[in-house]
N, C-alpha and C positions, 0 to 999 in steps of 0.2 A: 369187330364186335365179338364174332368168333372166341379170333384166341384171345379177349382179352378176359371173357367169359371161362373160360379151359382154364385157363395161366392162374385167373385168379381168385379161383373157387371150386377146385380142384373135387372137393371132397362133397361137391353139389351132383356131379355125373355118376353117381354109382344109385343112388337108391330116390330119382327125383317121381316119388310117390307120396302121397301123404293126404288123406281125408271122406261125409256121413252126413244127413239132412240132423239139425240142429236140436240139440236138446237141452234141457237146463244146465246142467253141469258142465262148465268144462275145466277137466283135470287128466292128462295125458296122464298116461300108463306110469308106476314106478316101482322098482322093483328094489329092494333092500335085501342083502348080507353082511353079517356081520359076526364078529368075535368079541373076547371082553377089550381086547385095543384098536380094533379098526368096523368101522364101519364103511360099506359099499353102497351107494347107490345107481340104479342104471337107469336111464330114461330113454326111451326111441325118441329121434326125432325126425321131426323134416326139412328138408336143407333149404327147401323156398319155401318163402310164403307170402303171401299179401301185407301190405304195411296194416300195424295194429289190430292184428289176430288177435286175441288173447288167450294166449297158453301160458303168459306171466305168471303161475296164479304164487298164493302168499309162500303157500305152503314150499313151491319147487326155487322161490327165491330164499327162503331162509335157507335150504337146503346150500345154493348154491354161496351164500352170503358168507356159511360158515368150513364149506370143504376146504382141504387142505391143498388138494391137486382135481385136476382136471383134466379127463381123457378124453380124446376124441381118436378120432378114424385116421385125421389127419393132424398132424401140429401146421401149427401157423409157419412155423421157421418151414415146413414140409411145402407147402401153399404156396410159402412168398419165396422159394428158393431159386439161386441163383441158375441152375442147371434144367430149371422144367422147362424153357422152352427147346432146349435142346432135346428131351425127354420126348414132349410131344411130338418133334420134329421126326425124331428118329422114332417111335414107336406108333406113331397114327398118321403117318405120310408114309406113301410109293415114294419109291424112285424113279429118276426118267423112264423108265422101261416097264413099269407098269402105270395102269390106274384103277380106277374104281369102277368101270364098266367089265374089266377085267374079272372081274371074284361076283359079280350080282348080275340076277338074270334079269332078264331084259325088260321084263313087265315090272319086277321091284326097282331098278336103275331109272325106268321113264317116269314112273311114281313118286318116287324120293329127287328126282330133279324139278319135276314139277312144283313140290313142294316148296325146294329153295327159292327158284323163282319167283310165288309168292310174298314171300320174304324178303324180294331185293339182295339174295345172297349168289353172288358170281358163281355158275355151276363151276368154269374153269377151275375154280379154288378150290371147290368140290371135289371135283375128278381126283384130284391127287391123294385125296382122304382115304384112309383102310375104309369098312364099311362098317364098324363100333365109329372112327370118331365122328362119321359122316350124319352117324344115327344119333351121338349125343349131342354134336352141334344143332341138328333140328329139332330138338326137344328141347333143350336148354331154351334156344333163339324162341319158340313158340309159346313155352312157360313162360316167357320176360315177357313177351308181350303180350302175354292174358295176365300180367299184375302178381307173377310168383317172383319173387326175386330173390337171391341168394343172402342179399345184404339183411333180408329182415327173416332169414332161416334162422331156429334153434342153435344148432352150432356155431352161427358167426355172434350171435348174441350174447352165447355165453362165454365164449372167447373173450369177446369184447370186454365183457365184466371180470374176467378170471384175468385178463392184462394190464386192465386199470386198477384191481386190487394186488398186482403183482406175484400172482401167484404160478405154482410151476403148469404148464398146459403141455401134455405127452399124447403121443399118436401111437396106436396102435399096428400102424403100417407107415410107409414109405413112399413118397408118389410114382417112386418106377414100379412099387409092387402092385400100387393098386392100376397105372395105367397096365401094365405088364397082365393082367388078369384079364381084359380085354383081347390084349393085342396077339394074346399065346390059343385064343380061341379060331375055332376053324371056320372056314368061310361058311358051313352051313351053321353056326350057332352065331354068328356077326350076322349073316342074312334074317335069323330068326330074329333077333334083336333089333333089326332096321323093322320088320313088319310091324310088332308089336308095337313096336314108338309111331309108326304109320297109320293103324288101327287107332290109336289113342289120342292121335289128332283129331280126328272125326269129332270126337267131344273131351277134347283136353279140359277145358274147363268147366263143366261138369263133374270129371275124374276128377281134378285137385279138389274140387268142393267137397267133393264127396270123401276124398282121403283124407282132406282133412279135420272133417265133420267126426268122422271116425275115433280120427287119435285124438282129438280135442275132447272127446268125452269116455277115453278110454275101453273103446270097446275094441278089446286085442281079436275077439274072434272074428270080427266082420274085417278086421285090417288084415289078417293074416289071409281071409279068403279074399280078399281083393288085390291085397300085393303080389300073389303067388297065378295071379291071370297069368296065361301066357308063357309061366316058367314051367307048370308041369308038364306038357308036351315037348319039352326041349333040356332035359337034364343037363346037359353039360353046360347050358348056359345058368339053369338054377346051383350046378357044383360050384361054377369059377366067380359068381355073382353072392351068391348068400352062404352055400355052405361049405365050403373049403376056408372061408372068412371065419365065420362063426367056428371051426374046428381049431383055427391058427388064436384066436384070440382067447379062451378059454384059459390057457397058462398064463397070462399074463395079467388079466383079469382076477385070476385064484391069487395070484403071489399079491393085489395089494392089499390082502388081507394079513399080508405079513409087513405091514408099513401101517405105525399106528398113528391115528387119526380118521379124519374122514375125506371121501373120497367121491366125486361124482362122476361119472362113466356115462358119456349120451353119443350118441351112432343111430343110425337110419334104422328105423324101427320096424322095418324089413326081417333087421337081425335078432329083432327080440319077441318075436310073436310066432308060434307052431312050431311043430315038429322039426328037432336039430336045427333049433333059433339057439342063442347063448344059452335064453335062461333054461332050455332043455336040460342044456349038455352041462351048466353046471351046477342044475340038479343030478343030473347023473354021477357027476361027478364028484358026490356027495353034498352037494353043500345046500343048506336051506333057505331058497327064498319065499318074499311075503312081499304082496302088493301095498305100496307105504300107503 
């Protein structure tokens, strides 16, 4: 269930945050740049969600109804490729001579095994895990079974639509970059990250209700103050996690304003809300946005 969960929704493990107690409106965030030939739209999303959310709304499907290209985090060919499990293998597994009690102390390792447990997930298979994949796999596994699923997240949604009207779908990263962002992190910022996902079990579902209460009605400040739990005490996991991502994608972002037409842009909406989020830096970077 694991790796088929990893292999084949790759682009669900980086940002599985998303939702705010209910209010009338709901219209996630949008953010619009543009020139006299190309228009940009950016939307956060979130990678799971419960069947028949409604974040469809009219407005974000004409949008997508009439873009020319479609960016996400990750491309599908990136998702379904032939080499990720080789990827996983080599980037979120020990080798015989190590394992996972090796790099986590002793009261976080009895914690997080108990946890699998729960779960019906063989610790053996565990052990061998770094302590990132150890931590994405029980969050993933405990999302799916509170009703978050990958298949009804924003990005496989609109994939789905952007591959049945034939149109081109581009990633802004690579699966060995984004697993490699992880896997280049040091045992105390992996340790931090298994806590935080341990913390968040206590009331996962609450948290998703609540994240995505949030972005369903657009209220970028209460998302920003809630996605950023956990990462301000631990910088180098909030660098290699949100903003060294956010730093790298800014050029590439800017250049498809040099490609006329329109254009929708949607990524874990982590990256688009507070200080040295996208739309920060490419305001800073001269360019004007406006919430569509």
């Amino acid at each position: 269930m694991f790796r088929r969960s990893i292999l084949g929704h790759l682009a669900a493990i980086f940002i599985l945050f998303a939702a705010v107690p209910a209010m009338a409106q709901h219209a996630p965030a949008i953010w619009k740049m543009s020139n006299e030939d190309s228009t940009v739209y950016l939307l956060g999303t979130i990678h799971l969600l419960k069947e028949n959310t409604p974040w469809y709304t009219d407005s974000l499907k004409d949008i997508a109804q009439n873009a020319d290209t479609l960016t996400l985090e990750l491309s599908p060919d990136e998702t379904g490729s032939a080499n990720m499990m080789a990827l996983v293998q080599r980037l979120g597994f020990y080798g015989p001579d190590e394992s996972l009690s090796d790099h986590l102390a002793e009261d976080s390792h009895t914690r997080l095994m108990a946890e699998f447990q729960k779960r019906s997930i063989p610790t053996q298979v565990v052990e061998r895990m770094k302590p990132w994949m150890a931590g994405i796999q029980l969050t993933v596994v405990a999302a799916v079974q509170a009703g978050f699923l990958p298949q009804y997240g924003v990005d496989s949604t609109l994939s789905g639509i952007a591959e049945e009207q034939g149109k081109e779908i581009r990633g802004l990263e690579t699966a060995e970059q984004q697993l490699s962002l992880f896997a280049n992190m040091s045992d105390e910022a992996q340790a931090a990250f298994i806590e935080e996902g341990l913390d968040q079990l206590e009331d996962l579902d609450g948290y998703f209700e609540k994240l995505k209460t949030l972005w369903l009605t657009g209220d970028t400040d209460g998302l920003d103050r809630l996605l950023r739990q956990g990462l301000e005490d631990n910088q180098e996991l909030a660098e290699a996690l949100l903003y060294k991502r956010n730093r790298s994608w800014v050029g590439p972002l800017s250049a498809l304003l040099n490609e006329p037409g329109v254009h929708l842009v949607a990524v874990g909406a982590a990256h688009l809300v507070g200080d040295q989020s996208v739309i920060d830096l490419l305001q800073q970077n001269g360019h004007t946005l406006e919430r569509y």
